[in-house]
N, C-alpha and C positions, 0 to 999 in steps of 0.2 A: 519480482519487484521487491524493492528494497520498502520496512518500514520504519520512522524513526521519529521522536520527540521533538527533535530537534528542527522547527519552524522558524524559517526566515522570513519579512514582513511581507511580500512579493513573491508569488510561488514562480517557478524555474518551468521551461516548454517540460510536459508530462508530468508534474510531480498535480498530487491531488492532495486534497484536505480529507482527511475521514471524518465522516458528518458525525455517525454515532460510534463514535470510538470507547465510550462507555460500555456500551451492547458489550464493542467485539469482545471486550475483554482487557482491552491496554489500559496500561497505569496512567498515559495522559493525554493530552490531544497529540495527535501526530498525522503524518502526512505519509504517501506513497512515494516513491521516490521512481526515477524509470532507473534502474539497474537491473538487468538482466543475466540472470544466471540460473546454473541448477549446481544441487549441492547430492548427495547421496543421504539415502533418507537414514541412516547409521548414526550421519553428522546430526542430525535433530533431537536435543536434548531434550526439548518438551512444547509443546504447541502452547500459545501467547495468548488464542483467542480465533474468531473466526471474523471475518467484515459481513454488515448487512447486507442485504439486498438491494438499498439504494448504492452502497459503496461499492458493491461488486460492479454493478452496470459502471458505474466511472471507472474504472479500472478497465475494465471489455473494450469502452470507449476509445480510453488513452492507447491499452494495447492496439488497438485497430488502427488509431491513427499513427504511432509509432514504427509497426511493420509492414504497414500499408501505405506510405505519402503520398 
């Protein structure tokens, strides 16, 4: 899943608000986006932060509803 800054006023089917986005580590409020993919872990410059535990469960959530309808 995609994450990014960039919040539109109305969130979109899957995308999520990160509650504490502070915690995780990001520079500012930001949302999960449903984009799916995998990358090679080579490609990973540097990790950004990690999401709480409230945030993870909405994420398991969205996934579940996403690959499961």
């Amino acid at each position: 899943m995609a994450i990014t800054s960039q919040i539109r006023p109305s969130l979109s089917f899957g995308e999520i608000l990160v509650g504490d986005w502070k915690k995780a580590g990001l520079v500012a409020p930001s949302i999960i986006k449903p984009l799916l993919m995998t990358i090679e872990k080579t490609l990973v410059l540097k990790r950004l932060g990690h999401l709480e535990s409230q945030d993870r469960v909405a994420l398991q959530k969205t996934l579940h509803q996403i690959l499961n309808p």
